[in-house]
C-alpha positions in Angstrom: 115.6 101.1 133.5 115.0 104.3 132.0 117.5 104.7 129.9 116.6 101.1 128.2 113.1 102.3 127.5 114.6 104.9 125.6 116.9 103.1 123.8 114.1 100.8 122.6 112.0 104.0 121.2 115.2 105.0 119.5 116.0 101.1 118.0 112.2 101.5 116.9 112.4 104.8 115.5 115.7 103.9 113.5 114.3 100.6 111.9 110.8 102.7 111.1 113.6 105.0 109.3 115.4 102.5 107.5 112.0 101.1 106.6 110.9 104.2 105.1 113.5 105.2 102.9 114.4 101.6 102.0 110.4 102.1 100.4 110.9 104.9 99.1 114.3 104.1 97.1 111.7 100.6 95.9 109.3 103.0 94.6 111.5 105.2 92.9 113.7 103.1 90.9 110.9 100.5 90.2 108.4 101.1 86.7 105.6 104.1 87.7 102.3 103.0 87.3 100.8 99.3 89.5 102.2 96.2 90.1 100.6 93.3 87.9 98.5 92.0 90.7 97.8 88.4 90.7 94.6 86.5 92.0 95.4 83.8 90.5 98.8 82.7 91.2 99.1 79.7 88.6 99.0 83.2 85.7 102.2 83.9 87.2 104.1 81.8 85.1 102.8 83.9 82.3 103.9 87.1 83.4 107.2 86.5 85.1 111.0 87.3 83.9 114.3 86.8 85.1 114.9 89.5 87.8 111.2 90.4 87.9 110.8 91.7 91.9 108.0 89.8 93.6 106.1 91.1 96.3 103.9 89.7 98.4 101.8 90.6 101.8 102.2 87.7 103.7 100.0 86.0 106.6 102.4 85.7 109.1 102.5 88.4 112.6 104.9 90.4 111.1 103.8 91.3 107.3 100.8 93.8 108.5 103.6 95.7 110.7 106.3 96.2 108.1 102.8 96.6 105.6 101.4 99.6 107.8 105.0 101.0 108.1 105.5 102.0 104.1 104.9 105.3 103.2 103.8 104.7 99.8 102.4 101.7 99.7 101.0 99.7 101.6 100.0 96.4 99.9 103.1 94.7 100.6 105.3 93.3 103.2 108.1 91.8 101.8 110.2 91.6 98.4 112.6 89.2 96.9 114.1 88.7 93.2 112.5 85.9 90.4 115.2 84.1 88.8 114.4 81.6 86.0 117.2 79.4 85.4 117.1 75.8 83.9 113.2 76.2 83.7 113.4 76.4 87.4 111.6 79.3 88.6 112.5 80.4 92.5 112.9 83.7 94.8 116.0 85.0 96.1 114.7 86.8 99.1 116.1 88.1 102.6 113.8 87.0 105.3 113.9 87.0 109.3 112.7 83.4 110.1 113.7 82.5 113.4 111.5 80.1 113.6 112.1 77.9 110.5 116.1 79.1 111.3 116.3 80.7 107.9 117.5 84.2 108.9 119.4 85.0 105.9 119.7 85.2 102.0 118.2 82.1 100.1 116.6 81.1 97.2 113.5 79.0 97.5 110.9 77.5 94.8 108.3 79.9 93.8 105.7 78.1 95.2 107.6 78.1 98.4 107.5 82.0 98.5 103.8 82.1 97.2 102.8 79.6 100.2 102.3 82.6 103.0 101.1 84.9 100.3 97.7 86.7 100.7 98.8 89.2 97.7 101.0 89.3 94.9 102.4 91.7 92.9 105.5 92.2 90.2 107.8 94.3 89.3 110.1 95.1 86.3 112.9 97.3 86.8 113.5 99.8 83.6 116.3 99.7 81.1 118.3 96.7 82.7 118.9 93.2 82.2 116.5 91.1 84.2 119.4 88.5 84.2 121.9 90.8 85.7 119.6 91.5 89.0 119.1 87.6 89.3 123.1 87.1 89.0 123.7 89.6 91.3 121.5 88.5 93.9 122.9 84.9 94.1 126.3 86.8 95.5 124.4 87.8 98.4 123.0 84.2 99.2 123.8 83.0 102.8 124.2 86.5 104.1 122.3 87.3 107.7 119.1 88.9 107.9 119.5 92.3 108.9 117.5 92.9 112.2 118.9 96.0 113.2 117.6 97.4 109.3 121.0 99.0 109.2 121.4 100.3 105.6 125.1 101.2 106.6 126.1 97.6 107.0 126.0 95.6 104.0 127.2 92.2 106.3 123.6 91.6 106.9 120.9 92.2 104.6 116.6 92.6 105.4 114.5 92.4 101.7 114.7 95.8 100.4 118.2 96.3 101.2 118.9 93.0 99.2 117.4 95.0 96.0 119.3 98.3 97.1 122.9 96.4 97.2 122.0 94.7 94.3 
């Protein structure tokens, strides 16, 4: 018994890790400066690119944890990548959704993404191809979530370790 309590501070402490340096690697190789925050989300349509990354704090249990575990900031709770293709605008995101059983990879509408949102923000990565992120991610689509956040194992994936693969 006491060994398995320790294991579980251990698990914790290792996904709280993973967590933190999968932040800090987000805030390094994204633009300096703010996110374009969004009130409004109809404007987004305006501002949005092909491989733009989205991220939103959501309203379900688990967006405040993951929110209050970033080191540098903590407006957000999850991430995925914009790809505009055919006039189609969706989100190729990594989420753990037991419940909906869609624990893995995919690429849902916009509006989809936006519908547990209670902030938006956008991203634009510097010096590369929008398009090339949004290609890129649709090789990962179908891959497990990752709920052991175990950077080493690119077999399953959470959302920030989508953008670092890609």
């Amino acid at each position: 018994m006491k060994k398995t309590h320790h294991l579980k501070y251990y698990a914790a402490g290792i996904i709280i890790f993973s967590l933190l340096i999968a932040s800090i690697f987000v805030f390094i190789i994204m633009r300096s400066g703010h996110p374009l925050e969004i009130k409004n989300t109809d404007k987004l349509f305006e501002v949005i690119e092909d491989g733009d990354i989205i991220c939103r704090l959501g309203n379900r249990v688990w967006s405040q944890f993951f929110s209050d575990l970033s080191a540098t900031d903590k407006r957000y709770s999850h991430m995925g990548i914009i790809r505009i293709h055919n006039g189609l605008v969706t989100v190729i995101h990594a989420e753990g959704d037991t419940g909906s059983g869609k624990d893995f990879v995919s690429e849902v509408p916009l509006d989809n993404f936006l519908k547990v949102a209670r902030r938006v923000g956008i991203y634009r990565m510097n010096n590369i191809d929008g398009s090339q992120i949004s290609q890129t991610a649709l090789e990962y689509l179908g891959i497990p979530f990752d709920w052991q956040f175990d950077m080493d194992d690119e077999s399953k994936l959470y959302c920030t370790e989508l953008l670092y693969v890609i």
